[in-house]
N, C-alpha and C positions, 0 to 999 in steps of 0.2 A: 780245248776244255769242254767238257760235256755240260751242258746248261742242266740246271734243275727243272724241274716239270713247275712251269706255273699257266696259271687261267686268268683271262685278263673277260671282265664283265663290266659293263658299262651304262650308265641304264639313265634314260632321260624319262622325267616325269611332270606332270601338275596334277594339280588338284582343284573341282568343282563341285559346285552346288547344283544337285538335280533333282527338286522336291516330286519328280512323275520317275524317277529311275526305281526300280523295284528290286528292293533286298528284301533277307530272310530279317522275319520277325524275331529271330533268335540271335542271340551277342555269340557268336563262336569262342572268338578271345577277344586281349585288349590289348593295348598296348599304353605308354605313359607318356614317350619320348619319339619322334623322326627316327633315333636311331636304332629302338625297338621296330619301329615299324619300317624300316630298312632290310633289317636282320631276318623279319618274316619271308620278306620279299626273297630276297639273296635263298632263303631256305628252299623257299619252293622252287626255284629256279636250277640252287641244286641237286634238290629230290628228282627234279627231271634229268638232269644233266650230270652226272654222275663223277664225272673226272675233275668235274669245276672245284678250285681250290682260289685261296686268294682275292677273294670278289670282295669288286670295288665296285660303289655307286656314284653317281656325282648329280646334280640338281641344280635348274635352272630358278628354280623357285621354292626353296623351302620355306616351310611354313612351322609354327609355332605350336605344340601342344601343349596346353598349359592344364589339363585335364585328362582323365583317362579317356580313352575314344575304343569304343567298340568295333569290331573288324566283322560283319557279317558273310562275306568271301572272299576267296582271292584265286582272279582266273592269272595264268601263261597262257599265251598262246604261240607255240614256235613258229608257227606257219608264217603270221604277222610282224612276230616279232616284239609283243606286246603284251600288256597286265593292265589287269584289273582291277580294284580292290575295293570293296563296297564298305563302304563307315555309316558310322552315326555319329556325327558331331551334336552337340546343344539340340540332341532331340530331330536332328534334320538327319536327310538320307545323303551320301557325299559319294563321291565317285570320284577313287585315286587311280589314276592311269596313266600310261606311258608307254615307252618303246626301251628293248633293250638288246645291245648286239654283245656276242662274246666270242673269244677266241679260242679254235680247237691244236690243240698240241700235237705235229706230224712228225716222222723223220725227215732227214735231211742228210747232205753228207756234209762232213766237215771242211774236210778241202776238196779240189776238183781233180775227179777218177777216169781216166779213158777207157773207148769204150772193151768192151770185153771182163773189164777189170768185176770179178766177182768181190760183193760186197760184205764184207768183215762186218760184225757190231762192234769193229771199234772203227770204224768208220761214219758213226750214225750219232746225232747227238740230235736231240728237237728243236722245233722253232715252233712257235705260234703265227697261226692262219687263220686267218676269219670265217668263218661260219659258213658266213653267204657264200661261198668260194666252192666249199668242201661238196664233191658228189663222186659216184659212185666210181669215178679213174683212180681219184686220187690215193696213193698208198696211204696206212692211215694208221697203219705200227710198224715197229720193228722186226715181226717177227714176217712180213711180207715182203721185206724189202733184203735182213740176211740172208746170204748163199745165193742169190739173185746177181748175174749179170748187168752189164748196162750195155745198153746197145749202140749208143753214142757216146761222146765224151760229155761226162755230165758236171756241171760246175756245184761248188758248194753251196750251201745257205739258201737252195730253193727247195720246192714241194715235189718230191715224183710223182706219175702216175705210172700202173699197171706198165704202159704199154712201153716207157723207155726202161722196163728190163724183162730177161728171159729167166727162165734157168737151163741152167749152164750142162755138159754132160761131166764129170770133174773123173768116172771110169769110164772105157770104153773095153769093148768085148773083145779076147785075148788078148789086153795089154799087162803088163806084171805089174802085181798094186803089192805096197805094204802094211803086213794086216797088224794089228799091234793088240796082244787079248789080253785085259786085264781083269784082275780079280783080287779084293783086298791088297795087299802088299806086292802081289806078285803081278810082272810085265813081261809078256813075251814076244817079240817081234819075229815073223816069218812072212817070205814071199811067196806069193799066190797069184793062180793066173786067174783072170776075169772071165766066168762063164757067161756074162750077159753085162750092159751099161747099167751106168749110174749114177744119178745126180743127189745131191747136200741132204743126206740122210735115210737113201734111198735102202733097205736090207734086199742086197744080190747076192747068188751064187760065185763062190770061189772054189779054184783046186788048188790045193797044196801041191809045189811043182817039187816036192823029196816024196810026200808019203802018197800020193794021189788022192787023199781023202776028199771031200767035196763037202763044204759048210758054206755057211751063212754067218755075213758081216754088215755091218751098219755100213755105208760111206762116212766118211768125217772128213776130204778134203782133194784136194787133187790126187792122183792115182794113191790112195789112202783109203784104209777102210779100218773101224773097230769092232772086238770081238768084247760082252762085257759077260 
């Protein structure tokens, strides 16, 4: 079963009193409630993060606003991992900060493919991965990892990267492929010989082995190609 896409965020915080820390003399906005000023937070974190859905906070120390409280900034910072959030409580200057880790959404395969086995999306359903983890091997959609070979036998419910798959050749040059041209209602299947290779969406040269005409066909699969 294909999982739904969700984002797991998690964000550890306190809050201090720093009468030398230096905010803007201006109230940005405010807030009434923790869980207004939660919501800010989560905001900006999505404005950075853009796939982020479903964000959860959680708090070793909540505190009480029984008043409206002025919000003078509010830094992220991914590099750390971290926020900032500059207040005025009762006229003092306050510094909300923390640390917060979140999970990014990868493919994966569903059950385990040996190697060679070129990869179908419906083979592919997401998992969540940590952040910290994620760098530049790792495959990191779907659309990297469809028509793509595996090189090994690869098991389900882990992260790929790049380099356990290839892509694959699905023509080879004179071999007979079936070209199938469609257009509105109408489907016509003919054989054609392969004037040069081709892999998962590749447009190569075909001949027609009755009329010798010589065109151009997308690949769509093992010795397969379509005409649209």
């Amino acid at each position: 079963m294909i999982s739904k896409p969700y984002f797991f965020l998690c964000i550890l915080f306190s809050i201090s009193i720093y009468p030398t820390y230096s905010l803007a003399s201006s109230c940005d906005m405010s807030v009434q409630s923790q869980e207004e000023l939660d919501d800010l937070i989560k905001s900006e974190i999505e404005q950075k993060h853009k796939s982020a859905i479903d964000v959860r906070l959680t708090s070793n120390n909540d505190f009480f606003i029984k008043d409206e409280i002025c919000i003078t900034s509010i830094n992220v910072d991914d590099f750390g991992y971290t926020f900032r959030v500059g207040l005025k409580i009762d006229n003092k200057n306050a510094l909300y900060q923390g640390k917060f880790a979140f999970n990014y959404l990868v493919p994966a395969l569903q059950t385990q493919l040996s190697a060679g086995t070129v990869v179908r999306e419906s083979d592919i359903y997401f998992i969540s991965y940590p952040s910290q983890k994620v760098n530049n091997n790792l495959i990191k959609t779907k659309e990297e990892l469809v028509g793509k070979a595996l090189r090994t036998s690869t098991n389900a419910d882990k992260p790929l990267n790049i380099r356990d798959v290839y892509v694959p050749l699905l023509i080879h040059k004179n071999e007979s492929v079936n070209v199938v041209y469609e257009k509105g209602n109408i489907s016509i299947k003919v054989t054609a010989l392969a004037l040069e290779n081709g892999s998962m969406n590749d447009m190569i040269k075909l001949k027609n082995t009755r009329s010798g005409n010589i065109f151009t066909a997308k690949v769509s699969g093992e010795k397969t190609a379509i005409i649209y």
